[in-house]
N, C-alpha and C positions, 0 to 999 in steps of 0.2 A: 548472496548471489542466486541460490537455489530459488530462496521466496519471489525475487525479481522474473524469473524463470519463467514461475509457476503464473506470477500474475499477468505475463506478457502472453503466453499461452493460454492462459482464462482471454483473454482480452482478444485472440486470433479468435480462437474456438467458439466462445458465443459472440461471435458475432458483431463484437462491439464494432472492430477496426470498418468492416462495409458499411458499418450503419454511417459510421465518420463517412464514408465514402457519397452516398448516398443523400448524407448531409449535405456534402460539398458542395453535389453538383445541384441540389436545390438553392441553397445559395448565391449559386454563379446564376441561375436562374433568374435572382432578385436582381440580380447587378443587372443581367442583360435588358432585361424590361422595366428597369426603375420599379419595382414591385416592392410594397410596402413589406416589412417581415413581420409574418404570421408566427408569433410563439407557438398558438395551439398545432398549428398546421405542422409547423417543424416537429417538435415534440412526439406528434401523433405522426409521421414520415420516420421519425428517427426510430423509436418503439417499436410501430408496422417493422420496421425493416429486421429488427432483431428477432421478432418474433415468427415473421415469415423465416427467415433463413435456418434459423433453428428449425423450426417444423420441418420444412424440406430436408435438412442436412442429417435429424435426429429421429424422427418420426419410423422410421424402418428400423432404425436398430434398437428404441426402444418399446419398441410392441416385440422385438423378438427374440429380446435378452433381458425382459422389464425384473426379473428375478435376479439378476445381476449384474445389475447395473455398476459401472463404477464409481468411485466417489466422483471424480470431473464432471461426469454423464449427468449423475444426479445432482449437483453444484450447478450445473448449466440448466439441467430441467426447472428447478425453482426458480431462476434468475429468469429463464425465458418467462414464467408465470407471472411474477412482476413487472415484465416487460407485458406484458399481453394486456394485466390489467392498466398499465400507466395509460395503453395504446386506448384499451376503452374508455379508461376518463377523456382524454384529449378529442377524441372522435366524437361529443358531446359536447366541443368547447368550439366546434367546427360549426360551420353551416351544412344545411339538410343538403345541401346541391354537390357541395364536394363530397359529401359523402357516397353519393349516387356514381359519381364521377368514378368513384374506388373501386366500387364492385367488381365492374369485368377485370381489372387487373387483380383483385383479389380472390377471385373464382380464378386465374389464373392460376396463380400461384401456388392457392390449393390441391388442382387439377395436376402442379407438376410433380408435386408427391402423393398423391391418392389415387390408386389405378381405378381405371373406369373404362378403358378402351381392350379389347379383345377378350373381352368374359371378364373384365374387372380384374387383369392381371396386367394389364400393362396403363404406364403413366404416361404424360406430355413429356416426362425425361428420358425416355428409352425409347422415345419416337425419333431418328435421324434426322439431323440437321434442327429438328424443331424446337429441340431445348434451349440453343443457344438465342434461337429467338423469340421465345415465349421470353428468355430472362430480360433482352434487350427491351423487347416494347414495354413490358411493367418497369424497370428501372426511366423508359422514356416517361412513360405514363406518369409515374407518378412522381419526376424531377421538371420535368417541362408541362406538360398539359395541365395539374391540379394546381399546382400553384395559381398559373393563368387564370384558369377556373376560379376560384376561391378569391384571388384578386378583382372578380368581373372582367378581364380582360378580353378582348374580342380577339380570335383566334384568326390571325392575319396572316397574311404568305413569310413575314419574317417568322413567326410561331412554327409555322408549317416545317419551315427549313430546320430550325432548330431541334424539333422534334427528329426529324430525317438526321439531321447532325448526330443527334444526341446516342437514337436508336445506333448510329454506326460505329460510335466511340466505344460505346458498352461493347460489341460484338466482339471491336479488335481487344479490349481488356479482356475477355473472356480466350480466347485463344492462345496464350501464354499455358492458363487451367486446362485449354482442352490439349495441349501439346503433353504438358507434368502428365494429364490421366490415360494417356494413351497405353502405359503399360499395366494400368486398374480399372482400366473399362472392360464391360464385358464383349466379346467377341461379338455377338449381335448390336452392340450398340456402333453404329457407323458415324464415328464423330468425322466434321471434318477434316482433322489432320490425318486420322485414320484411311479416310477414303483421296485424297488429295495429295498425303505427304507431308513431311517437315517443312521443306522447302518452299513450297506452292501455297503452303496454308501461312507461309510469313509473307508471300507476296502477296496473298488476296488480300491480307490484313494491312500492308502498305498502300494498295489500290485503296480499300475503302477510308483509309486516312486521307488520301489525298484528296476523295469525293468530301469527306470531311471540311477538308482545309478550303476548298472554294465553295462548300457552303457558308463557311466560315467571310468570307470575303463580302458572299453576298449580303449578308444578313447583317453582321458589321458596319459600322460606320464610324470608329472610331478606334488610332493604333492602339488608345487606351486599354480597349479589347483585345485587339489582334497581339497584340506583343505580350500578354502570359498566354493564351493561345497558341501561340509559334512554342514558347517555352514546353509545353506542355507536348506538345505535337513530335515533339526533338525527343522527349525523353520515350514516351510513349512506342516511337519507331526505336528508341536504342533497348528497348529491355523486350521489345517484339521477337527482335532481329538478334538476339541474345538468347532468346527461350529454348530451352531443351530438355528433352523428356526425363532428362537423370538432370533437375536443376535440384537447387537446394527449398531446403525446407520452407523457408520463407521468402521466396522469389515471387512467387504470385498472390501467397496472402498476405503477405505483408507490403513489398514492392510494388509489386503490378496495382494492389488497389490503394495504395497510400497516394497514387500519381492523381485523382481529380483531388484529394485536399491539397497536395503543393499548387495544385494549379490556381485553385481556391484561393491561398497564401498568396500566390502572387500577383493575383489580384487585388487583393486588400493591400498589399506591397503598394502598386501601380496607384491606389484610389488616394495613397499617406506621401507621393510622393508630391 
């Protein structure tokens, strides 16, 4: 039970479970545009994703405790190193185009852990309000537009939407995390629930579901779609409207972002029925 433990917690901590997330929603990506599946492109989306969030999540603590590191810290730093290199071979298996495509969101991502704003001491994550949407539009970026990209798809008003969808979905799954961190953020950092409230910050996040759900309409054209959508919509509002700041451990990294694979699932449900 211990080793099960250990391995499910390796499995939180680096990063794997978002990358599944991640996965998902590029997936549901393929479904929604009949989009051929790119192995390299997955692969190289799934890797990126590990390897990004590790840098972000790891990068500060260990440049600042590199002498004592713990054994997990160090287990996860080599795992992310295999992950970095798996991400460069597949980045090569890519076309030159999507690759260009990457860049701003990968400067991104960078940017949200390497200070460079107010004397090179401050990051894009201790800037208010902007963390949550620097992570939304790279999670758009790189679930909705590269795909498209890499497919040659031409980027049309259903794309547009989807992207605007997409960006809003991310926002409200991250509000769950920003409610959990409100008693571990620092005093200067003005998250939204911090500035807004418990309260107010599950309603804006039900408002933007709802802006959600009639893009969702628009862009649809078949219940095939809309109805693990709805599903997904339903659960999404029940663990929103549930979050609070003393939840449990695994409420948001595990819960909150396991919701775009169920959704994932029940789509491939809907496609075998």
């Amino acid at each position: 039970m211990k080793f099960l433990k250990l391995v499910f917690n390796f499995y939180i901590n680096a990063s794997i479970h978002v990358a599944f997330a991640v996965f998902a929603f590029l997936k549901i990506t393929e479904t929604y545009f009949n989009l051929p599946s790119n192995i390299h492109l997955n692969f190289f989306i799934f890797f990126g994703t590990i390897t990004g969030y590790n840098f972000v999540k790891y990068a500060g603590v260990a440049k600042l405790h590199h002498k004592s590191l713990t054994d997990s810290l160090k287990i996860i730093q080599i795992f992310s190193l295999f992950c970095f290199i798996a991400m460069c071979y597949f980045a090569f298996q890519i076309s030159i185009n999507t690759v260009y495509v990457t860049i701003p969101f990968t400067v991104l991502t960078f940017l949200y852990a390497v200070p460079f704003l107010s004397g090179f001491e401050k990051t894009l994550r201790e800037v208010s309000y902007l963390k949550i949407i620097v992570v939304a539009l790279v999670w758009a970026g790189f679930t909705v537009l590269i795909p498209l990209v890499d497919a040659g798809q031409q980027i049309t008003l259903k794309a547009v939407l989807l992207i605007i969808q997409r960006f809003l979905i991310v926002i409200v799954l991250i509000l769950p995390f920003e409610i959990r961190d409100v008693k571990f953020d620092a005093i200067s950092l003005q998250t939204i629930p911090k500035q807004i409230g418990l309260e107010k910050t599950k309603k804006l996040g039900l408002i933007l579901l709802v802006i959600a759900l009639v893009l969702e309409h628009l862009s649809s054209e078949t219940n095939f779609l809309v109805m693990p959508f709805m599903g997904f919509f339903f659960m999404l509002i029940l663990l929103l409207m549930r979050a609070e700041i003393n939840q449990s451990k695994y409420y948001s990294s595990f819960w909150v972002e396991a919701l775009p694979i169920i959704w994932w699932f029940i789509i491939l449900g809907f496609d075998n029925i």
